[in-house]
FITOR-442213 format. One record per residue (C-alpha): residue number from 1; x, y, z; chain; residue in three letters. Coordinates in nm, 4 decimals. Layout:
BEGIN
{NUM, {X, Y, Z}, A, ALA};
...
This chain:
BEGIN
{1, {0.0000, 0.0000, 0.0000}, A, UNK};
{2, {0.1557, 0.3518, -0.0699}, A, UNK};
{3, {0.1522, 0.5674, 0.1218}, A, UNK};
{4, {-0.0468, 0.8546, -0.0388}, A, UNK};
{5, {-0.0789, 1.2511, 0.0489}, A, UNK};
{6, {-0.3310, 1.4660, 0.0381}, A, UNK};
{7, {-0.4668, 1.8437, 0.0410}, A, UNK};
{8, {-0.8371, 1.9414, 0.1408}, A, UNK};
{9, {-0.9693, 2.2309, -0.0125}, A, UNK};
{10, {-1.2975, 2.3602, 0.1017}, A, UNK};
{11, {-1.4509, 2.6074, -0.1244}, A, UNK};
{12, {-1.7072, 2.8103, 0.1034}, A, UNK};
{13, {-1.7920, 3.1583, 0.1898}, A, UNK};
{14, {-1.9874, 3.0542, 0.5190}, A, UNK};
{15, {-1.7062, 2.7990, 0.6382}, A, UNK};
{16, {-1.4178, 2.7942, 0.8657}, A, UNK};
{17, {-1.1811, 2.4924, 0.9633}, A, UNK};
{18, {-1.4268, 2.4754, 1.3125}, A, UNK};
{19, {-1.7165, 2.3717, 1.1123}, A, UNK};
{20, {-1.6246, 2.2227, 0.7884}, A, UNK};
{21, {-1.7748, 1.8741, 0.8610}, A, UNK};
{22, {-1.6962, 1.7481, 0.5111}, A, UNK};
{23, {-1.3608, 1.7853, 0.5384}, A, UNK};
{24, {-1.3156, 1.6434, 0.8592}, A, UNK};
{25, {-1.5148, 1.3265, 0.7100}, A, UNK};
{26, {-1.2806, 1.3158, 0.4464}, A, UNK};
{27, {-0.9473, 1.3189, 0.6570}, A, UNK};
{28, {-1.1211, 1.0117, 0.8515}, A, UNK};
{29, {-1.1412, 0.8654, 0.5157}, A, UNK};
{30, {-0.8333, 0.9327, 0.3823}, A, UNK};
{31, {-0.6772, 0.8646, 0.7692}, A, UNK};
{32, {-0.8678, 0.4910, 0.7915}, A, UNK};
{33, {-0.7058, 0.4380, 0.4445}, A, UNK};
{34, {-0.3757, 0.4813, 0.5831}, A, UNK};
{35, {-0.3040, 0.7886, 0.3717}, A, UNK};
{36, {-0.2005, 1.1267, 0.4853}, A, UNK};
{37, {-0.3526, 1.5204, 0.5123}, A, UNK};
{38, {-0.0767, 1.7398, 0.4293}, A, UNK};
{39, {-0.2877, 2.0378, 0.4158}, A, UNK};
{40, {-0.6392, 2.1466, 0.4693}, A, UNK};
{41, {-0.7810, 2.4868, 0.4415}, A, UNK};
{42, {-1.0648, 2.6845, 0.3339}, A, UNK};
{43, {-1.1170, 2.9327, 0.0771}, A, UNK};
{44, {-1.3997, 3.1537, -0.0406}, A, UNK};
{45, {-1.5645, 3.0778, -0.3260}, A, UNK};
{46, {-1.3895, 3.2788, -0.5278}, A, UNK};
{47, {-1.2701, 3.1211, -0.8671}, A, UNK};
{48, {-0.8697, 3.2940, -0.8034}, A, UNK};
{49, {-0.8485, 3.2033, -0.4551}, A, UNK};
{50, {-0.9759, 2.8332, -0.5055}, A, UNK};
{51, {-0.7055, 2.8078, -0.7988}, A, UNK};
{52, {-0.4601, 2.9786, -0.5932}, A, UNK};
{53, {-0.4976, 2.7139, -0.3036}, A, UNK};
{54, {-0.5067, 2.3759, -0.5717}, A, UNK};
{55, {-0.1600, 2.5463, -0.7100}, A, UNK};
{56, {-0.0362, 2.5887, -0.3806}, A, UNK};
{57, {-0.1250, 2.2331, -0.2780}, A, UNK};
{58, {-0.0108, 2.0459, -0.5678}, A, UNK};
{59, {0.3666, 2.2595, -0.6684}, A, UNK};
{60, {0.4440, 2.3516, -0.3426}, A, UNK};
{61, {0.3087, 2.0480, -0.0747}, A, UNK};
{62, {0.3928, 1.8162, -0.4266}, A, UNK};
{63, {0.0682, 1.6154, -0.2511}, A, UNK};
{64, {-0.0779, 1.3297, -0.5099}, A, UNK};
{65, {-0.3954, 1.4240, -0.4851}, A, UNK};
{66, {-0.6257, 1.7692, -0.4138}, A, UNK};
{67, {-0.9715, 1.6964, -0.2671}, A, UNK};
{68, {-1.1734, 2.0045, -0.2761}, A, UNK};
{69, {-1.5685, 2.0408, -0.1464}, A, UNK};
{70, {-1.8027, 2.2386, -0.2136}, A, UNK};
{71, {-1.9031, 2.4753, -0.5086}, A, UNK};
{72, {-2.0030, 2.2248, -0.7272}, A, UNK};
{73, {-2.3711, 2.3062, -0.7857}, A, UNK};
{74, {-2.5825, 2.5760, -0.9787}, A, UNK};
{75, {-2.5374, 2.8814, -0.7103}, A, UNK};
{76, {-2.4096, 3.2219, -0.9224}, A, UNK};
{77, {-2.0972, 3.1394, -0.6237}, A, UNK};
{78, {-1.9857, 2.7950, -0.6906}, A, UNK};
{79, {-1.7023, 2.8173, -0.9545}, A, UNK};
{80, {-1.4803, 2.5452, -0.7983}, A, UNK};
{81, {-1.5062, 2.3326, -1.0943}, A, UNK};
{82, {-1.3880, 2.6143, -1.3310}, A, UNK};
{83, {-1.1087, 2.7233, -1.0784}, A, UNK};
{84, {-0.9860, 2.3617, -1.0883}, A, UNK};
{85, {-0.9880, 2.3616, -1.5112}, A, UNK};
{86, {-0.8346, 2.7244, -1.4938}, A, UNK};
{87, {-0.5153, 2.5538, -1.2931}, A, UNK};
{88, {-0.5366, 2.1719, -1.4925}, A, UNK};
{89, {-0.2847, 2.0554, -1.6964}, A, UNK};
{90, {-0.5367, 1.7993, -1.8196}, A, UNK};
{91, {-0.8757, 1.6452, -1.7826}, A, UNK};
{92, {-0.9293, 1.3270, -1.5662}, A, UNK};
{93, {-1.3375, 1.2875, -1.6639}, A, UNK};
{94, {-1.3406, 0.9588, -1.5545}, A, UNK};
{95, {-1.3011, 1.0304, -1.1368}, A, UNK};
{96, {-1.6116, 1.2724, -1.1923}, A, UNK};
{97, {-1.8637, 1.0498, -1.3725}, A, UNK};
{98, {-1.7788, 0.7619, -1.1668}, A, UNK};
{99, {-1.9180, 0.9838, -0.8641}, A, UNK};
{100, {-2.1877, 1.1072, -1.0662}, A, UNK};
{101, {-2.2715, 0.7280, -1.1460}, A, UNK};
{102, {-2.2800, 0.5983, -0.8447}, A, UNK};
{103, {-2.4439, 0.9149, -0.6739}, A, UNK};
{104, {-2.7039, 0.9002, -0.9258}, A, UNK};
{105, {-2.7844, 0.5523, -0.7560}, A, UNK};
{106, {-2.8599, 0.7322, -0.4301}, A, UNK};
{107, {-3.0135, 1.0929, -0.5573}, A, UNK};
{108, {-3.1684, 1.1793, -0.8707}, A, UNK};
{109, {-3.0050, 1.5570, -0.7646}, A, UNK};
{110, {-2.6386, 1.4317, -0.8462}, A, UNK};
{111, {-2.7409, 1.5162, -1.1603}, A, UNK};
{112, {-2.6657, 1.8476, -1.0811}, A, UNK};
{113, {-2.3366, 1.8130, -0.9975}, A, UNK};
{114, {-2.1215, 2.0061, -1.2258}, A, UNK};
{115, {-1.7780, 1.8495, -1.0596}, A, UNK};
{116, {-1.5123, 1.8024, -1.2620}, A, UNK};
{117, {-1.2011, 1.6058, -1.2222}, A, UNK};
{118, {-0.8557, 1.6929, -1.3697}, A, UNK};
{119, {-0.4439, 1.6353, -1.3548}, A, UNK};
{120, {-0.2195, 1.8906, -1.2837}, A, UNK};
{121, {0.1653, 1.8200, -1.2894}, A, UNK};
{122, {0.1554, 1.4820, -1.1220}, A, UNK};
{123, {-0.1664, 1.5620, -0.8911}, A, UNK};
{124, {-0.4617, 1.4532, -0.9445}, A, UNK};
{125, {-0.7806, 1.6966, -0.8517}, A, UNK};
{126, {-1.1150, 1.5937, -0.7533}, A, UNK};
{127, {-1.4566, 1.8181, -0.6713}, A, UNK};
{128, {-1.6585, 1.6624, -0.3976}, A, UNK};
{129, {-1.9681, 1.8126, -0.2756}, A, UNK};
{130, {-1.9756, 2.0331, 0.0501}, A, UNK};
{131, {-2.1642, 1.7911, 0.2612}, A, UNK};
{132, {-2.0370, 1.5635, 0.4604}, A, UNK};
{133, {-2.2584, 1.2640, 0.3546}, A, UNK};
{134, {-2.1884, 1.2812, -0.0145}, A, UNK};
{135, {-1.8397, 1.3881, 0.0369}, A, UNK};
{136, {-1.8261, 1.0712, 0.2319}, A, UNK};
{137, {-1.9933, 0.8873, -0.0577}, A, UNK};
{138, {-1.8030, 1.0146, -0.3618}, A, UNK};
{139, {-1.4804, 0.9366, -0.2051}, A, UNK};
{140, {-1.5957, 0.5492, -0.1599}, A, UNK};
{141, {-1.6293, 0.5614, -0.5640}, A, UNK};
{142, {-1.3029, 0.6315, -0.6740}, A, UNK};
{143, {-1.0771, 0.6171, -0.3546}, A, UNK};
{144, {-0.9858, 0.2181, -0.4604}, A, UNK};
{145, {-0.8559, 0.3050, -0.7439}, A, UNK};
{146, {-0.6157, 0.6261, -0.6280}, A, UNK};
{147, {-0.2710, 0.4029, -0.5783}, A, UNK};
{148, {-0.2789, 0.2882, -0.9372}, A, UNK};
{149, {-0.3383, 0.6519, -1.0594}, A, UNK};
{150, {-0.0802, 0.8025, -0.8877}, A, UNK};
{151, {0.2029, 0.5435, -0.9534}, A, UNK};
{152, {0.0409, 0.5738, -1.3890}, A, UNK};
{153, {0.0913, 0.9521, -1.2914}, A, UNK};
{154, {0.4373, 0.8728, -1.1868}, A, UNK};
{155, {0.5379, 0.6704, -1.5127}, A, UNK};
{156, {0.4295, 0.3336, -1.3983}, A, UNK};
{157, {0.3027, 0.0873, -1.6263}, A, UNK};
{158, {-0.0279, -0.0570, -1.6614}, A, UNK};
């Protein structure tokens, strides 16, 4: 098992670190995994800042993957799926319509989700939803298959 680090970005204007349940739910994840939280922090949504803090997380903490929640929706204010493309080096469609797949299987409303996933350098990004339950969720979709990506990130072979 490798050993595998990460960076939580939480995309909220109502939000601190005190109260952002989906992130803590996600560190448990990530924690019972046997995986690491390098960072975790929370932004406005505000499509710079949210950029600003992927960048940050995946050139300067060099962490494999970025997790960020919330912002995903229809609201004039969530724009964390076009911060994430603004900072991508390339799409990663897959991650997303895996979640979408299996959320669909639980709510019509995922949907609605307008999450995207995408690669930059040798991270990989992902856009969860804010709450805790489908954050939960939409990590449990993909999270098995997040050693393999990494090491094809890192030149491995199939």
């Amino acid at each position: 098992m490798a050993d595998l680090t990460f960076a939580i970005v939480t995309c909220s204007d109502t939000r601190t670190l005190a109260d952002d349940v989906a992130g803590a739910v996600l560190t448990e994840e990530i924690e019972r995994a046997g995986w690491s939280v390098v960072s975790h922090e929370v932004v406005p949504d505000d499509r710079a800042r949210i950029g600003e803090a992927v960048v940050r997380a995946s050139d300067e903490l060099d962490v494999d993957v970025v997790l960020t929640c919330g912002g995903t929706g229809f609201s004039p204010r969530d724009v964390t799926p076009e911060a994430t493309l603004d900072v991508a080096d390339r799409a990663a469609p897959g991650i997303a319509e895996a979640i979408r797949a299996g959320s669909l299987q639980i709510t019509r409303r995922a949907m609605l989700s307008r999450a995207t996933s995408a690669l930059r350098g040798s991270t990989i990004i992902v856009n969860l939803p804010g709450s805790a339950k489908a954050a939960r969720e939409s990590f449990g979709f993909f999270a098995d298959q997040l050693e393999h990506a990494v090491e094809m990130l890192a030149g491995g072979g199939h």
